[in-house]
C-alpha positions in Angstrom: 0.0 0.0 0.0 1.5 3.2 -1.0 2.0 6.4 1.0 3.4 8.3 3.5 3.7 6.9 6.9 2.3 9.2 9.6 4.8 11.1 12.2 4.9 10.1 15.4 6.1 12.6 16.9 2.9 14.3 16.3 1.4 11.9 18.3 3.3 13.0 21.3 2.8 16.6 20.7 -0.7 15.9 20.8 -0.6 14.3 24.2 2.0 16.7 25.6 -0.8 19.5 24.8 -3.2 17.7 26.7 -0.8 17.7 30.0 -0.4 21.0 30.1 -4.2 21.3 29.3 -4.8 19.3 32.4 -2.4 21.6 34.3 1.0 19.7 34.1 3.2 22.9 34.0 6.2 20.5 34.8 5.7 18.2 31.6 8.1 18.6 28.7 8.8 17.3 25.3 12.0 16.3 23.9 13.4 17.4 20.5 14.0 15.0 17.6 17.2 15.0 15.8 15.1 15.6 12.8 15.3 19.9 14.1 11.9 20.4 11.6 8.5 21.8 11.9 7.1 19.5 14.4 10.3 20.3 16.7 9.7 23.8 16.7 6.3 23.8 17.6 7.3 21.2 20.3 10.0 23.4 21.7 7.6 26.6 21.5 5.4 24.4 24.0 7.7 23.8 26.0 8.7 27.2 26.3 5.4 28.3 27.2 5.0 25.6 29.8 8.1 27.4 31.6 6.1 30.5 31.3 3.0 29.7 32.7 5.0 27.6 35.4 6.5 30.4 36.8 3.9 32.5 36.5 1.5 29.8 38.5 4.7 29.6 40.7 4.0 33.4 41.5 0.8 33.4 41.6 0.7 30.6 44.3 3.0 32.7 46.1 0.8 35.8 46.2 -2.7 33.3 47.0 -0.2 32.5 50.0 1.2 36.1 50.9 -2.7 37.4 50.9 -3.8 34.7 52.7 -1.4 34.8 55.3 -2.3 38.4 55.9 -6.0 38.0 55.8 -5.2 35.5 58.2 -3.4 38.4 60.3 -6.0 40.5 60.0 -8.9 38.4 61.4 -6.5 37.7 63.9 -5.8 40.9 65.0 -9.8 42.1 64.4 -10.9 38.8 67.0 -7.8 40.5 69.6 -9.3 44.0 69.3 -12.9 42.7 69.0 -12.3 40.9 72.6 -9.1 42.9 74.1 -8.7 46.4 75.5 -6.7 48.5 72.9 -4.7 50.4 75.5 -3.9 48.2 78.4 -4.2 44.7 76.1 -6.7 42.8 78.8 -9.8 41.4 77.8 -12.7 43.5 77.2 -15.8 43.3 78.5 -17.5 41.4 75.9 -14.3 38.6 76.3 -14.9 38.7 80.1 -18.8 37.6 79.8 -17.6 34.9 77.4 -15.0 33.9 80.3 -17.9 33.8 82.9 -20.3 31.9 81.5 -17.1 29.0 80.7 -16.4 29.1 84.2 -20.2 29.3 85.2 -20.8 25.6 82.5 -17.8 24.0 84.6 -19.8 24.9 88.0 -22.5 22.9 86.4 -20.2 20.0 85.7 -19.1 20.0 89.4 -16.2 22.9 89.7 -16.0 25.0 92.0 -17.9 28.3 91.1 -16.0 31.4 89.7 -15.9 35.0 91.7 -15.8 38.3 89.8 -13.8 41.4 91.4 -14.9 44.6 90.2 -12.2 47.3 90.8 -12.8 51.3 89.9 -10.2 53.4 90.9 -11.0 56.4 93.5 -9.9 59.4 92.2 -8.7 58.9 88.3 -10.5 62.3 87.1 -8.3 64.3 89.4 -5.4 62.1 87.9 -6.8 63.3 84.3 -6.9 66.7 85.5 -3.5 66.7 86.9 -1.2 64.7 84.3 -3.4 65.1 81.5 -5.2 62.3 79.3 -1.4 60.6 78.6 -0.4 60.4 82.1 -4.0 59.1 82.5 -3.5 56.4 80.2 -0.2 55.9 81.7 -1.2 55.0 85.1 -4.1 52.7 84.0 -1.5 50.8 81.6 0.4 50.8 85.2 -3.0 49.5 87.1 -3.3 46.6 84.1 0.0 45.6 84.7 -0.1 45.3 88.6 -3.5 43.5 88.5 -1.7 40.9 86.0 0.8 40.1 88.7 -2.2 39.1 91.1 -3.8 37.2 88.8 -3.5 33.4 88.6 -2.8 31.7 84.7 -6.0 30.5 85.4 -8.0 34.0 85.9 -9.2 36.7 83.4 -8.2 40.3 84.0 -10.0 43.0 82.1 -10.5 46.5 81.6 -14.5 47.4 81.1 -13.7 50.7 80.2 -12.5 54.4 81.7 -11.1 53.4 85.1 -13.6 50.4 85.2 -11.6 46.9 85.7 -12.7 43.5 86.8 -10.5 39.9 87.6 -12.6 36.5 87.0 -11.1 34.0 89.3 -12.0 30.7 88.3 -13.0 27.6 90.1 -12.7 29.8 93.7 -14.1 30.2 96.8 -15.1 33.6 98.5 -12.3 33.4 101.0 -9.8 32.5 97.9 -11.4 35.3 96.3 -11.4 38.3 98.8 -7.6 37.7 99.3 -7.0 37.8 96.3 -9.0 41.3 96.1 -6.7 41.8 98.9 -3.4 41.7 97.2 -5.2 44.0 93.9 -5.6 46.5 97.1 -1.8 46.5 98.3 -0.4 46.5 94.5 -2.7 49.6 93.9 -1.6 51.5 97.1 1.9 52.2 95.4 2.4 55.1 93.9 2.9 55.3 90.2 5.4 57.1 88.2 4.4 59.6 85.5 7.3 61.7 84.1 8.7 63.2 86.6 5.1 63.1 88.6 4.3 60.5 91.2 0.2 59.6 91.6 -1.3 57.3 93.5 -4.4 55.0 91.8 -6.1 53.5 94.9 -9.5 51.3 93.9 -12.8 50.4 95.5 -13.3 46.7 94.9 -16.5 44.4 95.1 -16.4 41.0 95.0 -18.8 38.4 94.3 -18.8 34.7 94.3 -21.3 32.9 91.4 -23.8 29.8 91.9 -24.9 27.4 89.7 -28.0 29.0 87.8 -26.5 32.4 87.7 -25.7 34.3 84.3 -22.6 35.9 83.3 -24.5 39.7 83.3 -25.8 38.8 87.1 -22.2 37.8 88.4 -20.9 41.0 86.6 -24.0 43.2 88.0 -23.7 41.8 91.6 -19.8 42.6 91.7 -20.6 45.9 90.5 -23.4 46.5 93.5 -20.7 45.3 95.7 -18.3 47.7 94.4 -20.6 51.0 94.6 -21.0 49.7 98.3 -17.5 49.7 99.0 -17.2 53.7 97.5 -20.0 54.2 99.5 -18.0 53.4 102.7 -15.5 55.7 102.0 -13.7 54.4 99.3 -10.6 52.0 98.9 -12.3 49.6 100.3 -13.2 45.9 99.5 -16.6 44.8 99.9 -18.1 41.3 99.2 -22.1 41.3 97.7 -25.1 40.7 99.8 -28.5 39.8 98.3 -29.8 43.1 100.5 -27.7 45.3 98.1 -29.3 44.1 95.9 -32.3 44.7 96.8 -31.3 48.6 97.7 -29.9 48.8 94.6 -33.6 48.1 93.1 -34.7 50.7 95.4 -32.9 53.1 94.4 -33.6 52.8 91.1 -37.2 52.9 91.2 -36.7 55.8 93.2 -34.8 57.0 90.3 -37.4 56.4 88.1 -40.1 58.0 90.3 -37.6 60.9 90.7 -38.2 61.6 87.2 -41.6 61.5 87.1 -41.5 64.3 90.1 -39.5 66.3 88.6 -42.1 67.1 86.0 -45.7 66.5 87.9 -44.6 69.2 90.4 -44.2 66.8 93.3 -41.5 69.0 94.3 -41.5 71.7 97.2 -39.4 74.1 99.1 -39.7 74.2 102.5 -37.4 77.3 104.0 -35.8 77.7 107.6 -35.6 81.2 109.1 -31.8 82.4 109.9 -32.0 85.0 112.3 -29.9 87.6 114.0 -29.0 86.2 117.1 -29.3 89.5 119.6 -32.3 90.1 118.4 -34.1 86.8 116.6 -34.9 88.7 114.3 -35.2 86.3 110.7 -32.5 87.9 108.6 -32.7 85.1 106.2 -33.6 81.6 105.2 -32.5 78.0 103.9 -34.5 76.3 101.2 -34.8 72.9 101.5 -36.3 70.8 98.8 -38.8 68.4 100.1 -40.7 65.5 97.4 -44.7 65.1 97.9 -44.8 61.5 96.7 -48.2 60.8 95.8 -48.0 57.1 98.0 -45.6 57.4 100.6 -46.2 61.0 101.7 -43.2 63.4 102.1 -40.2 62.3 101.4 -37.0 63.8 102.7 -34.1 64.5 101.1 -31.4 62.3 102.7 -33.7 59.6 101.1 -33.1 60.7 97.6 -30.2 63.4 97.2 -27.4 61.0 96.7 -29.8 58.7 94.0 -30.3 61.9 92.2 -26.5 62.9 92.1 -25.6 59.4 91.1 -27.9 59.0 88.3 -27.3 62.5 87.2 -30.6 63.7 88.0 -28.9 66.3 90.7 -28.4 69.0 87.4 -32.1 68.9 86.6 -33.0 68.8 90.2 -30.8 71.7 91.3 -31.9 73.8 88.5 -35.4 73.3 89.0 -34.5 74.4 93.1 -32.9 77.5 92.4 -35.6 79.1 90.2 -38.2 78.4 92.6 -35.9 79.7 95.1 -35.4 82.8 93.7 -38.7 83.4 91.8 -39.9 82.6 95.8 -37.5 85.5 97.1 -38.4 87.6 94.4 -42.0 87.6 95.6 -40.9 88.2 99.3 -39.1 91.3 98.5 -41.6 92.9 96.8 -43.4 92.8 100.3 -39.8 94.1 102.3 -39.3 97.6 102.8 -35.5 96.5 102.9 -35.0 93.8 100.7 -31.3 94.3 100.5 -31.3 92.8 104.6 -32.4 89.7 103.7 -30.4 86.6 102.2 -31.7 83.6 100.8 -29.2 80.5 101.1 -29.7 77.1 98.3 -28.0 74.1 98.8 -26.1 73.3 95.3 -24.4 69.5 94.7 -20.8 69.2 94.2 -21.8 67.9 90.6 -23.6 71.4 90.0 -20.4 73.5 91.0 -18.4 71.5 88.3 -20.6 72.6 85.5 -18.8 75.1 83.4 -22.7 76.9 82.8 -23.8 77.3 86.8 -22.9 81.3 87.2 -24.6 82.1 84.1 -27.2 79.9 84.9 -27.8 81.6 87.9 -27.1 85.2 86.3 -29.7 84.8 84.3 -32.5 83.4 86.9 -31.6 86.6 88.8 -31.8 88.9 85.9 -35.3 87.2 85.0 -36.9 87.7 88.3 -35.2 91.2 89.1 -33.6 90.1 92.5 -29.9 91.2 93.1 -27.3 88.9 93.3 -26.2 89.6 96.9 -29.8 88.5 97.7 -28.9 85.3 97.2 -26.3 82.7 99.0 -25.2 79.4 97.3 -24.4 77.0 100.2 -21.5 73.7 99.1 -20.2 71.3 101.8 -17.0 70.9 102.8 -16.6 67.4 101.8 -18.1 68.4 98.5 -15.4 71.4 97.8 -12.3 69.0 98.6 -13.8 66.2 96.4 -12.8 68.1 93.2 -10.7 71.3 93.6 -10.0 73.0 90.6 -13.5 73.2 88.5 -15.4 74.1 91.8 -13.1 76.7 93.0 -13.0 78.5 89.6 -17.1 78.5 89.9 -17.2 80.0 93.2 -14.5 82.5 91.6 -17.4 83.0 88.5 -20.3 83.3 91.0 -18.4 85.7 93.6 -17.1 88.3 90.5 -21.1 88.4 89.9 -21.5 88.9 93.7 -23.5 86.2 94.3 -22.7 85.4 97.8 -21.2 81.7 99.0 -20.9 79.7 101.9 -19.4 76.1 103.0 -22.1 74.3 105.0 -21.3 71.7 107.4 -17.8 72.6 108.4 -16.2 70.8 110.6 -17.4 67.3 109.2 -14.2 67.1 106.6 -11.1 67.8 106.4 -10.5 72.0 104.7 -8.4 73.7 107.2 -8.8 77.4 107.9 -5.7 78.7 105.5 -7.4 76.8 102.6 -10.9 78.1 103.2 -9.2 81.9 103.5 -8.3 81.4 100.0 -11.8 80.6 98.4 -13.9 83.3 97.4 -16.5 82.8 100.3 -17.9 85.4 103.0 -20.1 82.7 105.4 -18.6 79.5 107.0 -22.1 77.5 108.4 -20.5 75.4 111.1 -22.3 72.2 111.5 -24.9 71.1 114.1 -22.6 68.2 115.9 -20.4 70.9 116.8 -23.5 73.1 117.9 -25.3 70.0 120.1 -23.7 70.2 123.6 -22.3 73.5 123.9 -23.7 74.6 126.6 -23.4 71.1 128.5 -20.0 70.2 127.8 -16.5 72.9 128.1 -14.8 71.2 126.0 -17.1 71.5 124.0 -17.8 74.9 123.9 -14.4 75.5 123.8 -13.5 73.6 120.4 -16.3 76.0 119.0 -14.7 79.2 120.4 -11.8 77.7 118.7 -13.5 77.4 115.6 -15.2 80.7 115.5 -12.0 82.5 116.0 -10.5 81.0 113.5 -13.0 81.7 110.9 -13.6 85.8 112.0 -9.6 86.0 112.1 -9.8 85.2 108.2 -12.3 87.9 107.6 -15.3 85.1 107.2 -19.2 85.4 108.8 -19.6 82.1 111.4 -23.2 80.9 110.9 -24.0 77.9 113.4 -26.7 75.4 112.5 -29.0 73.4 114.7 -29.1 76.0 118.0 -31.7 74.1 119.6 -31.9 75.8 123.2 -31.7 79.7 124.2 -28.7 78.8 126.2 -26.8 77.8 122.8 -28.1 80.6 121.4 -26.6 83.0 124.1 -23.1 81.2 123.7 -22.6 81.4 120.3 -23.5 84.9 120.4 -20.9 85.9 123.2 -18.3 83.7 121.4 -19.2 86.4 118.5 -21.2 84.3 116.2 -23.9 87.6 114.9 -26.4 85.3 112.9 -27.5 80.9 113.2 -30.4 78.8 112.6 -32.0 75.8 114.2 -35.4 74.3 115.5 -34.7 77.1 118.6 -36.0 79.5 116.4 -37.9 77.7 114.0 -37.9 74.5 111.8 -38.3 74.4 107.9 -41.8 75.6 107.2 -43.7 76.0 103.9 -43.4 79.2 101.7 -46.8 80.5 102.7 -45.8 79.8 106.6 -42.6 81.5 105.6 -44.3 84.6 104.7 -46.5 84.5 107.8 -43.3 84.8 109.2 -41.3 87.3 107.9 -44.8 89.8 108.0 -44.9 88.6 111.6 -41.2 89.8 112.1 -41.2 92.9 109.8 -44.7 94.1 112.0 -42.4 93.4 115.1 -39.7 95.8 113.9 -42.1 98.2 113.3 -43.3 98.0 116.8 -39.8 98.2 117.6 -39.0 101.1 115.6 -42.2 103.3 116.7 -41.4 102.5 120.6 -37.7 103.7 119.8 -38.7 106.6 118.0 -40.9 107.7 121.5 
């Protein structure tokens, strides 16, 4: 049979296509000696197999590369999605996943877990003083120390701002309170900032879980146990009790009804005379917010000032007191034939006098209702002004350049000393009633109080005791130099229309006074 035999080599090319078709990139086809046509095309393939084999090479490299680093990222999202991006400790939402592990082993027969819940006393003054670095600084300093505590077993966390909290695992509430113990030495020593030293002391609750309880409850109870031990007087450790519990439900449905009063007017003032203590003659007077509740009758204000300054309710409340205060004394001196005698003191909060807006706040009440602005004292305690120096003493400086006039009440229950108070822009020091009660029983007694009253007329300042209850006080703090005071003695808070009784009672009696003196 003639013709021409076909070339095998075409045979191979064919199946050397199909290789790299099937994604041999390694495969290769040798030449022929024959060095034609079908040898060429073969050794074109073949160079394009090198080709597309280091490209795939290359490309396999990149897949890894980018993998690698998407792998980094997630990484590094799940560490800031469940870690504190200053101080590195777990966050709040890696701590409840913490608790409820430790809560499922309690089920399975561990020993329940214990929560500490630390917030340092203090840090805004630290803010203040070192600025937000040196802030940051000392927390970073607080995460480390609380690490050093902590057993490889436990889960330290920051919650936020100055808010930590230390799961101990598998614990008991002894185990737990000393180790709450040891958080409190570490924090008592002082920190190093620059060339600043600061000191980052922390109220600590602690609370032991049970089986059946939830992460948030464990968390929640801690925290109770925590605002208790602030409470107490800070840097203190306290362990939770069901019963704070239960006053923490309290006081938040007094909270809540607090609101509601706030706009049903449920609120009154009650005011107490301040009189002139030759004479008795009212010179003055205290409001005193009192709360109507609709159920329970009145309620006083020991039973709700503190809720109201923690929940922040103290701003509305305060503002709400001083314009009935004033609009009150603006009506009263329209009745006066010497308004310009008499002085209406108003408690204000601590958290009032560190809002930036209180002396034009107050500026403007007076300016509405016409009334001067030495009409009017604004009272702060003592405890109150040391709590948070520098916003409230450049208040009182605002409210004292607009001659509004300002007083520290109950001195003598914290710590100012005399040459601090002499450098606050005040003109009245109210000395407290436990100083007041047994004066004229007890000489030493009376003469702490001479003490005190020297002291505060040698810096130029008006002593003002509170709760005279007996004329024989009265006449002692009078020849110890005290010229005005208050107490039940000469009357107890009363309503505003008693109040005006009052002062028409008093003004007739002057005029009595007057006329006889004129004979």
């Amino acid at each position: 049979m003639n013709g021409r035999r076909e070339d095998p080599r075409l045979e191979r090319l064919v199946d050397f296509v199909v290789q790299l078709a099937a994604g041999d990139l390694a495969a290769r086809l040798e030449p022929s000696p024959a060095a034609d046509s079908v040898d060429a095309v073969a050794m074109g393939l073949n160079m394009l197999a090198e080709e597309l084999q280091v490209l795939y090479s290359r490309l396999e490299q990149r897949v890894t590369e980018r993998t690698a680093l998407l792998e980094q990222t997630q990484t590094e999202l799940r560490r800031l999605a469940l870690n504190d991006a200053l101080t590195g400790l777990a966050n709040r939402t890696l701590l409840g996943d913490r608790i409820g592990q430790a809560l499922a082993r309690t089920e399975r027969g561990a020993r329940p877990p214990a929560v500490l819940s630390l917030d340092l006393d203090g840090f805004k003054l630290i803010n203040d003083s070192l600025g937000h670095d040196g802030g940051d600084t000392v927390l970073v300093e607080v995460a480390r120390r609380l690490r050093t505590i902590a057993r490889p077993t436990d889960t330290v966390a920051r919650l936020g701002g100055d808010e930590f909290a230390v799961l101990i695992s598998d614990t008991t509430l002894e185990d737990a309170l000393r180790i709450a113990e040891r958080a409190m030495e570490a924090l008592r020593l002082p920190v190093q900032v620059g060339d600043q030293v600061s000191w980052a002391g922390a109220s600590i609750g602690v609370c032991c879980g049970s089986r059946g309880e939830t992460a948030d409850s464990l968390l929640r109870d801690a925290d109770t146990a925590m605002y208790a031990a602030k409470a107490r007087g800070r840097n203190n450790i306290e362990a939770f009790q069901q019963a704070m519990h239960t006053a923490a439900l309290s006081r938040a449905q007094i909270a809540d009804e607090l609101r509601t009063a706030l706009t049903t007017d449920q609120l009154v003032l009650h005011y107490q005379p301040l009189v002139e203590l030759a004479t008795g003659r009212i010179v003055g007077a205290e409001a005193l917010v009192r709360w109507v509740h609709p159920q329970r009758g009145l309620v006083w204000p020991g039973e709700f000032i503190l809720i109201a300054e923690e929940t922040g309710l103290i701003i509305e409340l305060g503002q709400w007191v001083t314009l009935e205060a004033i609009r009150q004394l603006a009506q009263w001196q329209q009745e006066m034939e010497k308004p310009e005698s008499f002085r209406l003191h108003v408690n204000i909060s601590p958290v009032q006098f560190r809002s930036a807006n209180l002396a034009s706040f107050v500026q403007r009440a007076l300016q509405w209702h016409a009334v001067p602005a030495s009409s009017l004292v604004l009272e702060i305690t003592e405890t109150g002004l040391m709590t948070d120096e520098v916003e409230i003493v450049q208040t009182l400086h605002d409210l004292r350049s607009a001659g509004i006039g300002l007083a520290i009440d109950d001195f003598g229950t914290g710590y100012s000393s005399i040459s601090y108070l002499r450098r606050l822009p005040i003109d009245t020091v109210k000395i407290d009633q436990s100083l007041v009660a047994g004066i004229d029983t007890d000489p030493r007694q009376h003469l702490l109080v001479a003490a005190i009253v020297g002291l505060i007329d040698a810096v130029s300042l008006r002593p003002v005791p509170e709760g005279i209850e007996t004329a024989a006080q009265a006449a002692q703090l009078h020849a110890l130099g005290c010229t005005h005071g208050q107490g039940y003695y000469f009357g107890r808070p009363v309503s505003a229309g008693e109040m005006t009784g009052l002062l028409r009672v008093d003004a007739a009696q002057r005029t009595v006074h007057s006329d006889t003196s004129d004979q």
